[in-house]
C-alpha positions in Angstrom: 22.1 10.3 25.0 20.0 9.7 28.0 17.0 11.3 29.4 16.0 11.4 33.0 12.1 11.9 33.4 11.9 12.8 37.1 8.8 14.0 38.6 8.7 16.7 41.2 6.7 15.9 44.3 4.4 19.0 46.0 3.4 19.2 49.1 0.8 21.8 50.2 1.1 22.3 53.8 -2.1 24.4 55.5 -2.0 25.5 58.9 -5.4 26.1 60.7 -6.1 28.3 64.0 -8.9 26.9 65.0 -10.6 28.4 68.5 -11.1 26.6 71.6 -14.8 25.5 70.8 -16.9 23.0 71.8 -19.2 21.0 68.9 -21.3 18.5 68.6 -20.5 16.2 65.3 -23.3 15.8 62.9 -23.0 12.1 62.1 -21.0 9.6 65.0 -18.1 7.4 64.1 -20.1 4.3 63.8 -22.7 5.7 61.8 -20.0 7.2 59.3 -18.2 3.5 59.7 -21.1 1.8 58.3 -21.9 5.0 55.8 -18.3 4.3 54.0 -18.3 0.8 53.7 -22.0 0.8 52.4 -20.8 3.2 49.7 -18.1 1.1 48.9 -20.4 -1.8 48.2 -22.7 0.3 46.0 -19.6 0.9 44.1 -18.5 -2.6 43.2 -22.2 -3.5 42.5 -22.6 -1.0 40.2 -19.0 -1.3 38.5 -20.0 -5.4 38.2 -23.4 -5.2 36.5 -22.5 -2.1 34.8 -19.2 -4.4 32.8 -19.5 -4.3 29.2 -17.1 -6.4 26.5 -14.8 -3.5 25.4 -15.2 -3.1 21.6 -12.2 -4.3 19.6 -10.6 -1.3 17.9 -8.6 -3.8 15.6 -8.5 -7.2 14.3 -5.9 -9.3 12.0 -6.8 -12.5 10.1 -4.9 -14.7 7.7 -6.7 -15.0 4.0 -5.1 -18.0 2.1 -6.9 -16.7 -1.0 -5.2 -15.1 -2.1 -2.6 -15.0 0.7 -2.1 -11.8 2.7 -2.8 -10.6 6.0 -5.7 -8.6 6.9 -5.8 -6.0 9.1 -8.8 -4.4 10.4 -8.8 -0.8 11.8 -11.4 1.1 13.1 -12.1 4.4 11.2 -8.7 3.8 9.1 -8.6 7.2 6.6 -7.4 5.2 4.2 -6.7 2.0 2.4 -3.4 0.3 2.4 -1.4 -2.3 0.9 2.2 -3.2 1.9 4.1 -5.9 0.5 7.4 -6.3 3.1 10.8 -8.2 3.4 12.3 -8.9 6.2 15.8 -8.3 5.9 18.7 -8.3 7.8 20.4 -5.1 9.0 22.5 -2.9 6.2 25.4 -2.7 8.7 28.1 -4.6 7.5 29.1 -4.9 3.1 27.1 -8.2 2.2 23.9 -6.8 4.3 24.6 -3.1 2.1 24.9 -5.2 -1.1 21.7 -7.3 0.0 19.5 -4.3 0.4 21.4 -1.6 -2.4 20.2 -4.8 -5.4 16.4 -5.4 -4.1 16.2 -1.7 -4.1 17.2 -0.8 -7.4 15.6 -4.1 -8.8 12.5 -3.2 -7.3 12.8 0.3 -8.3 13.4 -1.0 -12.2 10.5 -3.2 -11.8 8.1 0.0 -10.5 8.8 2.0 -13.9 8.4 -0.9 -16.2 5.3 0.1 -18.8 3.1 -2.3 -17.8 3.7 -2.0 -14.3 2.7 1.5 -14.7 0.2 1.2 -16.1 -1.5 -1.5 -14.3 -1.2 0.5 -10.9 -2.6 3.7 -12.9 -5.2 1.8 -14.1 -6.2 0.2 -10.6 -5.6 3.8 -8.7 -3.2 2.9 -6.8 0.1 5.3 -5.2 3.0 3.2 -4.3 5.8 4.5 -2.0 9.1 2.5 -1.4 10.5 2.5 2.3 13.2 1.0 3.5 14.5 0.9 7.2 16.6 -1.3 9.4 14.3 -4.2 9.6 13.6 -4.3 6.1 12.0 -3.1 2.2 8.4 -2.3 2.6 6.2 -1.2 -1.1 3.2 0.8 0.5 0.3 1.6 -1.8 -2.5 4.2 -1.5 -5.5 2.4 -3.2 -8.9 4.3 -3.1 -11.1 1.5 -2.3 -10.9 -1.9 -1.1 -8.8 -4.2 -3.6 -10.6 -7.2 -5.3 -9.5 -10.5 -5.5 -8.0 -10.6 -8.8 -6.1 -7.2 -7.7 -4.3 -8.8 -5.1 -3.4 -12.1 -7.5 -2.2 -9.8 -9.3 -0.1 -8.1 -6.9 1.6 -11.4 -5.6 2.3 -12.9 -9.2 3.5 -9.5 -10.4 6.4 -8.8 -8.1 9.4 -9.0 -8.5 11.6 -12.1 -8.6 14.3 -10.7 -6.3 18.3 -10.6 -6.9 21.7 -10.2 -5.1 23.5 -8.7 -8.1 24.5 -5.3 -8.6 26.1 -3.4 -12.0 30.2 -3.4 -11.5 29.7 0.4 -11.1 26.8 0.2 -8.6 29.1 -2.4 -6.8 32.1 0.8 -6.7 30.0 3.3 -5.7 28.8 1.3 -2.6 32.0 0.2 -1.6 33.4 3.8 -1.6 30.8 4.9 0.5 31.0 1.9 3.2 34.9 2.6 3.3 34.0 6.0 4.5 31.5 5.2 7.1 33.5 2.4 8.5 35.7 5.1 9.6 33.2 5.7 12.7 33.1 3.6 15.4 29.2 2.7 15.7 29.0 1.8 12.0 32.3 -0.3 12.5 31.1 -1.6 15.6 27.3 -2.4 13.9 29.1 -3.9 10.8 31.1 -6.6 13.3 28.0 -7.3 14.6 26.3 -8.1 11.6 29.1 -10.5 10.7 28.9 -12.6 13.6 24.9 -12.6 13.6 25.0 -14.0 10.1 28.1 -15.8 9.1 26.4 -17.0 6.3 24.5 -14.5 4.0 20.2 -15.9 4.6 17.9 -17.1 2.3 16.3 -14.3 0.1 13.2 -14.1 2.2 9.4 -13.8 0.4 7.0 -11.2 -0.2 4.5 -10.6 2.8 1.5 -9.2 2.2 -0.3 -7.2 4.5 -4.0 -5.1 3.8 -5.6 -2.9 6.2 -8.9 -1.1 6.2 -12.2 -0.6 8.0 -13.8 -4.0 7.5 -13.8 -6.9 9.5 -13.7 -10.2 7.4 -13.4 -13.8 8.9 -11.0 -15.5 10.8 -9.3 -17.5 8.5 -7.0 -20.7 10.1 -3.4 -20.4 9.9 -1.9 -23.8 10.6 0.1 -25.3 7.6 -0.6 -22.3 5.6 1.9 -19.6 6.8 5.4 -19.0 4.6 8.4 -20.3 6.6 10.8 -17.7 8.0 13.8 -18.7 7.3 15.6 -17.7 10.3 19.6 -17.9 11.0 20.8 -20.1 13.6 21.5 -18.6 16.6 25.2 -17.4 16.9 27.8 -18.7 19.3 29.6 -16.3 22.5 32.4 -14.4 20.7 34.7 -12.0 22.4 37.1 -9.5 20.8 39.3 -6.6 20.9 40.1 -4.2 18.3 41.7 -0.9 17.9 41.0 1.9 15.3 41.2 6.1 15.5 39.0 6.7 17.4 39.2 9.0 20.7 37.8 7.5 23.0 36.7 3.9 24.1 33.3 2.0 22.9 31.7 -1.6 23.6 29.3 -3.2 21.9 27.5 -6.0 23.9 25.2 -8.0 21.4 22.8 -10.9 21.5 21.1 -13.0 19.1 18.0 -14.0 20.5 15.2 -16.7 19.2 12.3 -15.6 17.2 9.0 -14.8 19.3 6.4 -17.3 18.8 3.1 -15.8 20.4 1.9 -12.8 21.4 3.1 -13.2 25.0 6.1 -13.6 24.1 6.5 -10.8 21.7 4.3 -8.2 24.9 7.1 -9.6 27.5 10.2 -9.1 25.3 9.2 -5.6 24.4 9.0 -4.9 28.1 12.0 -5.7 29.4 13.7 -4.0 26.8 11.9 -0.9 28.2 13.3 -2.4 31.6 16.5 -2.3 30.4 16.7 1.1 29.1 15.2 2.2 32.6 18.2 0.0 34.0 21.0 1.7 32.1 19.7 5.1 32.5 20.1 4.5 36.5 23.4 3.4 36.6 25.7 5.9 38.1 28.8 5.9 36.0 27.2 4.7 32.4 28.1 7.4 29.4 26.4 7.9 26.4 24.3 4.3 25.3 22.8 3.1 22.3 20.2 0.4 22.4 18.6 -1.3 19.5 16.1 -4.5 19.3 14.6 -5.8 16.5 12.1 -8.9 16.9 11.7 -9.6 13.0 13.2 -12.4 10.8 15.7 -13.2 9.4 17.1 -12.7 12.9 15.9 -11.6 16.3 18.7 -9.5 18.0 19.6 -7.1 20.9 22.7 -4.8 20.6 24.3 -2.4 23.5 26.8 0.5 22.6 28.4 2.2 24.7 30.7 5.3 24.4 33.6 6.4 26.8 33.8 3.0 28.5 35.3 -0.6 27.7 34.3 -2.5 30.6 34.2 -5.9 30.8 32.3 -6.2 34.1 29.4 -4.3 32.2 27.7 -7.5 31.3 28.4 -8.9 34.4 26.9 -5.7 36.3 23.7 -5.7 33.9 22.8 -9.1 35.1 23.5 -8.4 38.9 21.3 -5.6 38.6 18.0 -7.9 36.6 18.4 -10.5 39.2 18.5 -8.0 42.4 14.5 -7.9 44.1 15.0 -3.7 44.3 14.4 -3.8 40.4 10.8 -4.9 40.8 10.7 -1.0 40.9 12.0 -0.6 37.5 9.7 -3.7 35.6 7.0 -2.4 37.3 7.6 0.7 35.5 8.2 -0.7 32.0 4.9 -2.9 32.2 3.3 0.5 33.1 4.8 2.0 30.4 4.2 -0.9 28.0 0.5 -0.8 28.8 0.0 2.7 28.2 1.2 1.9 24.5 -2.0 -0.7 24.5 -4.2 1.8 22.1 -1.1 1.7 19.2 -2.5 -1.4 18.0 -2.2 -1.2 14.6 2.2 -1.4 14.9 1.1 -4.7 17.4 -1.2 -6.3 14.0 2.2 -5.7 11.7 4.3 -7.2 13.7 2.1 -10.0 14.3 1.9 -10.0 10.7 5.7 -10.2 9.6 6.5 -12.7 12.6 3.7 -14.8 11.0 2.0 -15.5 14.2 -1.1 -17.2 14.0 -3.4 -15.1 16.0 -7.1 -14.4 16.3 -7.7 -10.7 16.9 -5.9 -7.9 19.0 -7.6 -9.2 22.3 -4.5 -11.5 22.4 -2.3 -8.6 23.4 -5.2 -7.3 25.5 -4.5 -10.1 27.7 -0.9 -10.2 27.3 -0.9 -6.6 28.5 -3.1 -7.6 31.8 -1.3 -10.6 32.3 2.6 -9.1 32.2 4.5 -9.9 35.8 7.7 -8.4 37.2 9.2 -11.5 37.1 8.5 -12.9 33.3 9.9 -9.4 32.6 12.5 -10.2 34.8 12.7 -13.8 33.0 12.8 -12.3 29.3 15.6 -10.1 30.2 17.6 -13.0 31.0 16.9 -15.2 27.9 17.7 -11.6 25.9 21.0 -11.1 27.4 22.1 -15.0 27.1 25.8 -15.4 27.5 25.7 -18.3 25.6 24.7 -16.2 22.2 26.5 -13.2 23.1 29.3 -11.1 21.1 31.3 -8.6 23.5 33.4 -6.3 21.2 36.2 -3.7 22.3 37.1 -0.8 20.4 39.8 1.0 21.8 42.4 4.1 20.9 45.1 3.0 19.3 
């Protein structure tokens, strides 16, 4: 579904009968010439020498002892200590059976006794979450977590599995047999397939802490976990037919893993670019658009209902390359930059890209710096024909 912001322009118009009058002006034109440009002058001076270093609301440092990433956040409410996995999406049956067995293994693990009692003892609420870039375990502590606490933690966790009960395996087959029977989930599922024809590496535990104090900045060469990340996939198209009522596409790109924080600022532009793109094209229907930056794989996915075009790719990139959408990236950058004070979603993704990074002035000057045409650039390396899969699904 799209939505069109537009903004509705007023114009106040006053008319004025003024009489026939004669007047002598208070100040001349020269003296109010020299008046505004003396004021202007005050103005800069004043904004110059009155130019203090903004205060950092958050910070993020790598800790090798024991390993984690800490994130400070000003006047945080509460302690917090996730431990995340990067997974790849639960769209097609081996990425479902992936993510149904680290559930339930890590939901075994959380009521073992001595697991229990361990987090009772230390105070600490654990949540499990799970969502399409991965498994997070959140937990509440009440104070700051000492070093043997977070050993602890790391050693503790579970040593993670692929296998599921015969019955578990049943149950989730049944229920991907039904969903396949819609045409996003069937479309998502292909696209999972091609993006890893190979099922990954079981990825590791990150650990990420955040609270209101600022520790040192720790190095991070030669110290950070590898990623394990999926080589990209080769151009693929297909056509396919199914009961469905109506045409769909999927246009889908796997894209390299962002390596700084400029890259990581740029890229979530021009995905705000695009969106702005596809919601000004005359003849589009309904659009779905997903991006996810994380490992095990970086990806971009279009679907689109009530059309099977295959000039729609072709169209996109006439459209990135044409000057007139300066318009458009200068809108995403603004709209990028007013998303500047949400820092603390920046420090996570930092953290689970395993960027080495000082502090969040990085994306301070990743946010000043952005230009229409890296935007403009990034969009291009996205959407690269070369690691593209363009999928029809069409009424039998």
């Amino acid at each position: 579904m799209r939505y069109l912001n537009t903004e509705q322009q007023r114009t106040n118009l006053i008319g004025t009968n003024m009489a026939a009058a004669t007047y002598k002006p208070l100040f001349n034109r020269r003296y109010l010439f020299w008046l505004m440009w003396a004021v202007a002058l005050v103005i800069v001076l004043l904004h110059a020498t009155g130019r203090e270093t903004p205060h950092t609301p958050a910070e993020i440092s790598w800790q090798p002892q024991p390993p984690h990433w800490h994130l400070f956040i000003a006047n945080v409410e509460q302690h917090q200590l996730q431990a995340s996995l990067n997974l790849p999406p639960g769209w097609n049956l081996k990425g479902q059976q992936l993510r149904a067995a680290l559930q339930v293994g890590i939901e075994d693990w959380l009521l073992q006794p001595d697991i229990e009692q361990q987090l009772t003892d230390y105070g600490w609420q654990a949540q499990l979450l799970m969502d399409s870039t991965g498994l997070r375990l959140q937990l509440a502590l009440p104070h700051p977590p000492a070093h043997t606490q977070l050993d602890w933690l790391s050693q503790a966790l579970p040593q993670l599995s692929d296998s599921l009960t015969p019955q578990q395996q049943q149950r989730l087959m049944a229920e991907w047999r039904l969903d396949q029977q819609q045409p996003e989930p069937r479309l998502l599922a292909e696209f999972a397939s091609w993006l890893f024809p190979t099922p990954p590496e079981l990825p590791a535990w990150t650990l990420i802490y955040q609270s209101d104090t600022v520790l040192p900045i720790s190095a991070t060469s030669a110290i950070l976990p590898d990623l394990h990340t999926s080589p990209l996939s080769h151009s693929h198209q297909r056509e396919e037919r199914g009961y469905v009522n109506q045409p769909y596409q999927l246009l889908g790109w796997s894209v390299p893993l962002a390596t700084s924080t400029d890259s990581l600022v740029t890229r979530r532009a021009a995905v705000i670019a695009l969106q702005q793109i596809l919601d000004g094209l005359p003849d589009t229907h309904e659009y779905r658009l997903i991006w996810n930056p994380l490992p095990p794989q970086s990806y971009l996915a279009l679907i689109v209902s009530g059309a099977a075009d295959q000039e729609l790719e072709r169209q996109l990139r006439e459209l990135i390359l044409d000057p007139a959408s300066d318009r458009l990236f200068q809108e995403a950058k603004t709209r990028l930059q007013a998303q500047d004070p949400q820092v603390r979603e920046w420090l996570e993704l930092t953290a689970r890209l395993q960027l080495a990074t000082g502090n969040e002035t990085d994306y301070t000057a990743a946010f000043q710096q952005l230009t229409t045409d890296a935007i403009r650039q990034q969009l291009l390396i996205l959407m690269n024909p070369a690691h593209q899969l363009n999928l029809m699904l069409k009424p039998y």
